[in-house]
N, C-alpha and C positions, 0 to 999 in steps of 0.2 A: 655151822652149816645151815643156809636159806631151806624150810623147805620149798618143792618145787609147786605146790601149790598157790603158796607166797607168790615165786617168781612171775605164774600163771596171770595170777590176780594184778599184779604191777604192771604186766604187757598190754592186759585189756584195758586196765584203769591209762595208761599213755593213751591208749586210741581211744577209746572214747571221751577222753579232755580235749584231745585234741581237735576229734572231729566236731566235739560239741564248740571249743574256740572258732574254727571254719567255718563252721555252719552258722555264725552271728546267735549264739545260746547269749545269755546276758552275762554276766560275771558274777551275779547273787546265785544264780540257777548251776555255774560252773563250778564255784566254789563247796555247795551243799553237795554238788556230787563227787566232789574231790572228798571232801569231810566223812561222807557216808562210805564210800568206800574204802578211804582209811578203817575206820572203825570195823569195819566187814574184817579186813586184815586181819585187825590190833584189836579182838576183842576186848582187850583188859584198857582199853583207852579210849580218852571221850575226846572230841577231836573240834578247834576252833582254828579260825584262819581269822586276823585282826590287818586290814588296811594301815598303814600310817600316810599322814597328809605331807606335804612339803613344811609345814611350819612343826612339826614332830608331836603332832598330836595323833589320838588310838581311834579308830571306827570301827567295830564289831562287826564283820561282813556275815562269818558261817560260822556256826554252833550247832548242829541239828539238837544236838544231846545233852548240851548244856541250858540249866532254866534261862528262862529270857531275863528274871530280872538282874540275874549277875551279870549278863553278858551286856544289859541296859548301863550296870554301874563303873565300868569300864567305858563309855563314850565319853571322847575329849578330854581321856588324861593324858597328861603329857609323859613322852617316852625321859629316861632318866636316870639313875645309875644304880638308883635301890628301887625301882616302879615292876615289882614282881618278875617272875620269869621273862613274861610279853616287852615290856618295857624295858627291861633290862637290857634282854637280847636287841630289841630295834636301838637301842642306845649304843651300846657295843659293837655292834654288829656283828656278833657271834654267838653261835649256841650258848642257852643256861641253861646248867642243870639242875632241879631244886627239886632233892629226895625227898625233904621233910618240911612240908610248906609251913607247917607248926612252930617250929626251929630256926627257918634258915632267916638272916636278919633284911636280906631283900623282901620280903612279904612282910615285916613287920608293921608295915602300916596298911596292909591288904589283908593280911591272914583272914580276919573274921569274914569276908567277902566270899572266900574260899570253902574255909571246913564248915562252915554254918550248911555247905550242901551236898560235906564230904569230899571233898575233894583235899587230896595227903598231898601230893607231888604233880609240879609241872615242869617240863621239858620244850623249852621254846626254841625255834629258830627262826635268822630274821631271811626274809624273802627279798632278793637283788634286786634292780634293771639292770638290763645292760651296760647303763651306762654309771651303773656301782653303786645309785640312792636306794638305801631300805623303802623298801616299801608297801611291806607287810613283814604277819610273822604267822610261822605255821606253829601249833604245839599240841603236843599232848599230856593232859591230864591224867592223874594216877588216883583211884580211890583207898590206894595204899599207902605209906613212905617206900618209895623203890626208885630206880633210875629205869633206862630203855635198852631191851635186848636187843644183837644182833639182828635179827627179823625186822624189828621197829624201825632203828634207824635207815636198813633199808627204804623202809616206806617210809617215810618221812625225808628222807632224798629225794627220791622220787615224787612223792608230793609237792615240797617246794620250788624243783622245776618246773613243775606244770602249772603252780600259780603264782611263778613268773613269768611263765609266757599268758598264761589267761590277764593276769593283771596289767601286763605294758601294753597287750592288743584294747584292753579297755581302755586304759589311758590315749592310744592314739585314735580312738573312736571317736574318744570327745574332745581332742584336738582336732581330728576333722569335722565334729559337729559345731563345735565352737568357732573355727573356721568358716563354717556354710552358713551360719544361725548368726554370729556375733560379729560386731564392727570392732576391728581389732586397734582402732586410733582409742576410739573412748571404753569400751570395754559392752556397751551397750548390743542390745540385739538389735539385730539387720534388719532391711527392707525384706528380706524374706522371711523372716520369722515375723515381722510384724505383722505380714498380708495373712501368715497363717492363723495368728491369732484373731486376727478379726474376721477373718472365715468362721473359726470357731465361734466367737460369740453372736454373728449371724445364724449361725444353725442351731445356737441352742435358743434364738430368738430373744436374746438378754437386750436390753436397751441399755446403749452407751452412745458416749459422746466421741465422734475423733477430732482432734486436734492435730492442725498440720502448723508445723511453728518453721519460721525461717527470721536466720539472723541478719538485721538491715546492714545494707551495703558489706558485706563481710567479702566480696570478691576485690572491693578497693582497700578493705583494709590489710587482707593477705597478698595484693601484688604491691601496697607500697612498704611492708614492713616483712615479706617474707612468709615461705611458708611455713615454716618451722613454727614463727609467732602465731599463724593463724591455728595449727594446731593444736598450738596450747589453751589460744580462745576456744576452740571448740573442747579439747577436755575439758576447761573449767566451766564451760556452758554446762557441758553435759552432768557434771556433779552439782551444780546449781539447781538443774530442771531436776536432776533423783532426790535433791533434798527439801522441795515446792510440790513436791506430790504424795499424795499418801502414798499408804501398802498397797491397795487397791487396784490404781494405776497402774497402765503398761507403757514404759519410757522406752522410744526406740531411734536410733539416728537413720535416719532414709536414704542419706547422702548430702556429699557436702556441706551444706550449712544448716540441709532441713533436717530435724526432730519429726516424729509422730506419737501421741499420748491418745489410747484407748481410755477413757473415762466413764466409770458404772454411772447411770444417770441414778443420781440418788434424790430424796424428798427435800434435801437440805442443797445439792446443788445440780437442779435438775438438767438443767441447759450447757453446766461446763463451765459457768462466768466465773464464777468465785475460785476456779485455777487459775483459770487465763487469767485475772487480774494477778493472783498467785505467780504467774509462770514469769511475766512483763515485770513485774518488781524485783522478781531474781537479777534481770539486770540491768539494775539501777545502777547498785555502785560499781566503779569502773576495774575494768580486766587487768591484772599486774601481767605486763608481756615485755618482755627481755628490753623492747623498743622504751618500756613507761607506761605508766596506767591507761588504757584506754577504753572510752567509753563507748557503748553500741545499745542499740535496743532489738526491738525483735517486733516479728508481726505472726499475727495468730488466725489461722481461720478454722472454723467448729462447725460441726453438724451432728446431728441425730441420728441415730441408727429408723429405718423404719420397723414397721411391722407385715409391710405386702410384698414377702418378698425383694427383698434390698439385697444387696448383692456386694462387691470387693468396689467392682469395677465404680455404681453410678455413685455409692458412699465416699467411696473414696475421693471425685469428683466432685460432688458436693463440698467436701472439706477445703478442696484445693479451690473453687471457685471464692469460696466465704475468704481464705489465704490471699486471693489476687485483689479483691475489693479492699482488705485490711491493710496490703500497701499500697492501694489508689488513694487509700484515705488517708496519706501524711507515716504511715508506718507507724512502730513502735503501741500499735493497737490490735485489739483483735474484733473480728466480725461473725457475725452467725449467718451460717447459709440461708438465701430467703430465694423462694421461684425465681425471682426477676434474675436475678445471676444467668439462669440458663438460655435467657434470651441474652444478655450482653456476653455470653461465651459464642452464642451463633451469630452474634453480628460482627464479632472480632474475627472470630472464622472465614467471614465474608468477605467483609474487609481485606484480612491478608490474601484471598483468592483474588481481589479485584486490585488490589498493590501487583501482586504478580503478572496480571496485563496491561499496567497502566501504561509503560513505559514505550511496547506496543503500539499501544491505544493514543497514542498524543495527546495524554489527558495531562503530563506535567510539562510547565512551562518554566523558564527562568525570570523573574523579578532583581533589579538592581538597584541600593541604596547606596547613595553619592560617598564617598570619604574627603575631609578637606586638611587642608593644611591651616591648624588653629592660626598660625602668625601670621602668614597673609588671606586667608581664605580664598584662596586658591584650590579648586576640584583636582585631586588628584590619582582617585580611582574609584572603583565602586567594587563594594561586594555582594559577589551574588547569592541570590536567597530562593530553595526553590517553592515549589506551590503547588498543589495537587486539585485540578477543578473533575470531581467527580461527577459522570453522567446524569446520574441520576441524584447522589447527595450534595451536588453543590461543593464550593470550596471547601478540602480537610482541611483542618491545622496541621503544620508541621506537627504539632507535639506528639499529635494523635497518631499519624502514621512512619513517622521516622523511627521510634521504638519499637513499634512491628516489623518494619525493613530491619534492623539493627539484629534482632532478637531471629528472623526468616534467615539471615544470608539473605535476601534482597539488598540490601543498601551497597553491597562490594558492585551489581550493576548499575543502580542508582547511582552511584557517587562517581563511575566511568560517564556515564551518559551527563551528569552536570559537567566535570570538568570538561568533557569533549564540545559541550554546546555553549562553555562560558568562552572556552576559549576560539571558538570557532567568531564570537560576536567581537569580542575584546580585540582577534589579529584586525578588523578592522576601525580600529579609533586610534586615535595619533599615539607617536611613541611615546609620550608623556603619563597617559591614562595608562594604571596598573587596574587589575582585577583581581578582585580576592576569593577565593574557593576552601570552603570548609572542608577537612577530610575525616574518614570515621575510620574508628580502629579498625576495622575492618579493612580498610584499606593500607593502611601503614601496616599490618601484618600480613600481607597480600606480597609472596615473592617474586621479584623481578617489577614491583608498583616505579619505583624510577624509570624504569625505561620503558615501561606504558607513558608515563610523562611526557619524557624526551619523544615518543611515538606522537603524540598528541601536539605539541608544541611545533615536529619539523610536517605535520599535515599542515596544517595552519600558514606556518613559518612566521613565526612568533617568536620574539626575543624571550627569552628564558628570567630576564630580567623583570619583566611588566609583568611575572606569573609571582603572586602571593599567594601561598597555602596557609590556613589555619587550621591548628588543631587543638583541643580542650586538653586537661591532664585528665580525664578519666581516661583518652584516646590512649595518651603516655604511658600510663599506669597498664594496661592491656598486655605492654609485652616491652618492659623499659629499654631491653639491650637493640631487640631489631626497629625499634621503635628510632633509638639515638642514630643508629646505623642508614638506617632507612632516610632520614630526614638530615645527616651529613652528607648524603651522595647527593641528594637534591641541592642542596644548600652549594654544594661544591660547584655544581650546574649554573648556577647565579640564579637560582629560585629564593626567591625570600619566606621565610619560615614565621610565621607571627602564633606565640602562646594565645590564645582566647579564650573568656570568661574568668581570667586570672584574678588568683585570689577566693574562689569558689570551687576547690578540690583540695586533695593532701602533697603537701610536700611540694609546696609550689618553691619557696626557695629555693630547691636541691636541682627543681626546672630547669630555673634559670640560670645555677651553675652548671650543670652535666648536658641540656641539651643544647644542640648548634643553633640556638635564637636569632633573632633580626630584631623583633619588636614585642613587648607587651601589649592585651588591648587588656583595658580596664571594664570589669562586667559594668552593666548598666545599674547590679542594685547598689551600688557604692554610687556611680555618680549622681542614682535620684535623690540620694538622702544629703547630697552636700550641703543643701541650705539649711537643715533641719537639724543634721548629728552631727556632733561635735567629733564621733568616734569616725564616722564614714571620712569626712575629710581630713582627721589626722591619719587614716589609713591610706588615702589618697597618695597624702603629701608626701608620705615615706615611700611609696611602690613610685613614685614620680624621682624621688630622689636617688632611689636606689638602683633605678632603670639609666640613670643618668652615670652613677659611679658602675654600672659596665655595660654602657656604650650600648644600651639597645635603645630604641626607637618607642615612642609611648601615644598610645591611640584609646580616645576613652569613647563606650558604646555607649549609647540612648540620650544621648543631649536631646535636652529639648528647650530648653531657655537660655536665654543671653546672658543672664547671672554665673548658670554653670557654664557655659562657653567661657566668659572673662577669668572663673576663679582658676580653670583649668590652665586657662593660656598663663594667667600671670603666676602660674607655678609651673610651667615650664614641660607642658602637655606638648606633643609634638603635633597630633592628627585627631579629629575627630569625626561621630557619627551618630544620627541622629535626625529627628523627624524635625529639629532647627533647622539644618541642610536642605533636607527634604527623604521623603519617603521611598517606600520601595518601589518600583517603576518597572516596565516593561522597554521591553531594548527601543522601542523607538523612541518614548520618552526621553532615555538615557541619553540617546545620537542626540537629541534637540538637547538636553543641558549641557554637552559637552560645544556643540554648536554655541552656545548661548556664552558658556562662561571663557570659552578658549578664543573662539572665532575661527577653527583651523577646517571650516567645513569643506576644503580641497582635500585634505586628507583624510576623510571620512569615506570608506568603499562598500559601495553598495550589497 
């Protein structure tokens, strides 16, 4: 028979575990007051509660009453089938009872741990989840040899339900903190825990370095090998960058392919360099990925914490600008933030704000460079190139702001506004002259981009035929299935479809079998080196030969000499381009070569 005192004590001991689980008490704070309340019960008993990990190892949570250093000499043994009452019981998963801990032959290799503090007898049990993993054990200690009374067991029931439910509420705590805090691809902490961190060592005014790292070209190497492969590149990045950095260091993934590394600025490496060079050697040797080894580098940009007040927002900045300079400059390098950064951030700013009215503004024009037919040189179209003459700065380079279009969503109206003004010039020059128009990924994953086409071609009324579109494999690689789709519906139209800068992306064979092709054009850095490299033009000879065994059509860019004109024709080059021909030109130009080389100036419409 319980007394009802007992009983008393068990009802308040449930509510207040309970309330204290609800109310977000810790589980080190839950479990002392489980522990002490037992004891309150169980006079004659000293009362521990032992965690077990998923790998079956002991963690010493609550003991009020037992010395700390027995309860120390218990951390990280492993649970096991003679590992004293505790271990026993998480092994078995059942109560053990052990009268006479001096005797019994499970304590034989623990005993002295034990009576050295008086302790005769312990009574373990192990503690569930729901979902049936030990994962603790509740027990009581005896400074007698004896077993547990009625009363006891009660409590001790009652105990180790309350710290199963305490213990699985903690466990899903730090599944959702580990959810909120940690990137669950690499194992690493988040963009949110990282910004906390460096909040913190902003306010306690420590000087460090942060490093923002991004892996070069990793969006062409996970759309042409898959994203599963790019995955695995980024785990084994990410165990590369944790084994490149000391204890010190804070490793964190930001997203996607970027890393961020908080760095103590120390006497020995005060600026960050001697990681970053650390961090860029990590990958050297190449990535084992399901596809085959592949090799990648990385770009790094660093800055300093200051001391007037620095802040998340302009540090952070600071590191991302030193980041954007580190792949202006060739990649696979890193850069330190310096002032001038923050002037080419505001002119790039400007810049895209003056992109976004140019279009507007009739500040871009079209330019067109002749194509010929290498065998008889014969003009057979041009392609158009555009040009951007800024008000105030004078002619941009393409280079300079088509990557700002590309990077804005500006280029999806840019690349509308070329095709409509190429083709608006081209319906007037004889049916012979085709016209070539470059297209950006951006537009090949633009839905319903065909029948914008076909809109564009019957305003005109323009044969569908004289319309040459080109596009790069990086365009390809963007989105391969609506990319092939996309450029079959065209193709099926009588649009001709031309690969460009071929041979300078991945997976260019796989191109030229899977997508609906017309023609290759040959990049210009292969055709400059024909007279020089033995290797350009045996790389030539084979993209000429191979173009030939499936029937597409072969156009090489940047001729400029007569030498590379003959080597080309007399290997069997179909078309070429180049500043031999002649240069890029303005549409009135253009009427007068075609005037010149055709003589068909009745068919030219004003």
């Amino acid at each position: 028979m319980v007394d009802g005192a007992i009983l008393e004590g068990l009802n308040r001991l449930r509510s207040e575990t309970l309330e204290a689980v609800a109310t977000g008490e810790s589980l080190l704070s839950v479990a002392e007051r489980v522990c002490r309340h037992a004891e309150q019960l169980a006079p004659h008993a000293v009362c521990s509660l032992l965690t077990i990990d998923p790998h079956g190892f002991i963690h010493p949570l609550a003991a009020p009453s037992l010395p700390e250093d027995y309860s120390a000499a218990l951390e990280g043994l492993a649970i096991g089938p003679s590992t004293g009452s505790c271990g026993t019981a998480a092994y078995r998963g059942e109560p053990v009872e052990v009268t006479d801990i001096a005797t019994d032959p499970l304590w034989a290799p623990y005993k002295h741990l034990a009576l050295v503090h008086g302790l005769r007898a312990c009574w373990s049990s192990p503690i569930r989840s729901r979902a049936g993993r030990v994962t603790g054990t509740f027990a009581f200690y005896y400074r007698a040899p004896r077993g547990p009374s009625d009363a006891e067991r009660l409590i001790v029931d009652t105990a180790v339900h309350l710290c199963a439910i305490a213990i699985e509420h903690a466990e899903t705590q730090d599944r959702i903190e580990r959810l909120a805090y940690n990137d669950t691809l690499t194992g690493l902490p988040n963009r949110a825990r990282f910004h906390e961190r460096v909040e913190a060592d902003l306010a306690a005014a420590r000087s460090v370095n942060l490093l923002y790292l991004d892996i070069d070209d990793f969006k062409s190497i996970n759309d042409s090998f898959g994203h599963q492969s790019g995955d695995r590149l980024l785990e084994a990045a990410a165990r590369r960058l944790e084994a490149a950095l000391p204890s010190c260091a804070f490793l964190a993934r930001l997203g996607s392919d970027e890393f961020g590394v908080i760095l103590p600025a120390t006497d020995v490496d005060p600026d960050g360099e001697r990681f970053a060079e650390r961090l860029l050697a990590a990958f050297a040797p190449p990535f084992a990925l399901d596809n085959g080894p592949v090799s990648v580098g990385a770009s790094i940009g660093i800055a300093r914490s200051r001391c007037d007040g620095d802040d998340l927002r302009r540090f952070g900045s600071r590191a991302d600008l030193a980041l954007q300079a580190a792949k202006k400059s060739g990649r696979n390098t890193f850069r330190h933030y310096a002032p001038e950064m923050e002037a080419f951030l505001q002119a790039r700013r400007d810049l895209i704000e003056d992109l976004r009215h140019a279009i507007d503004g009739g500040q871009f024009h079209l330019v067109y460079q002749p194509l010929v037919s290498l065998d008889t040189g014969a003009l057979t179209g041009f392609e158009v190139l555009l040009r951007w003459t800024h008000p105030r700065r004078g002619v941009i380079p393409p280079g300079e702001f088509i990557p700002l279009a590309e990077e804005t969503g500006i280029i999806g109206m840019l690349g509308e506004w070329v095709l409509t003004e190429a083709c608006r010039e081209a319906s007037a020059w004889p049916p012979g002259i085709s016209i070539s128009v470059n297209l950006s990924p951006v537009q090949l994953r633009k839905p319903g981009f065909a029948l914008d086409v076909i809109r564009i071609l019957g305003r005109f009324e323009m044969s569908p035929g004289r319309l040459k579109l080109e596009v790069t494999e990086t365009a390809l690689l963007a989105d391969e299935r609506l990319s092939r789709e996309t450029l079959t519906t065209l193709k099926q139209l009588g649009i001709e479809i031309s690969l460009d800068d071929f041979g300078t992306g991945y997976s260019s064979l796989n191109h030229l079998r899977l997508m609906p092709l017309d023609r290759i054009k040959i990049d210009q850095s292969f055709v400059a080196d024909l007279d020089r490299d033995k290797g350009a033009a045996a790389i030539v000879a084979a993209v000429l030969s191979l173009a030939r065994d499936l029937d597409l059509e072969t156009v090489a860019e940047g001729i400029e000499t007569e030498a590379q004109r003959d080597w080309l024709r007399a290997h069997g080059c179909d078309g070429g381009q180049g500043y031999l021909f002649g240069r890029p030109q303005d549409a009135a130009a253009a009427r007068r070569l075609i005037v010149g080389r055709t003589g068909m100036t009745a068919r030219l419409r004003a």
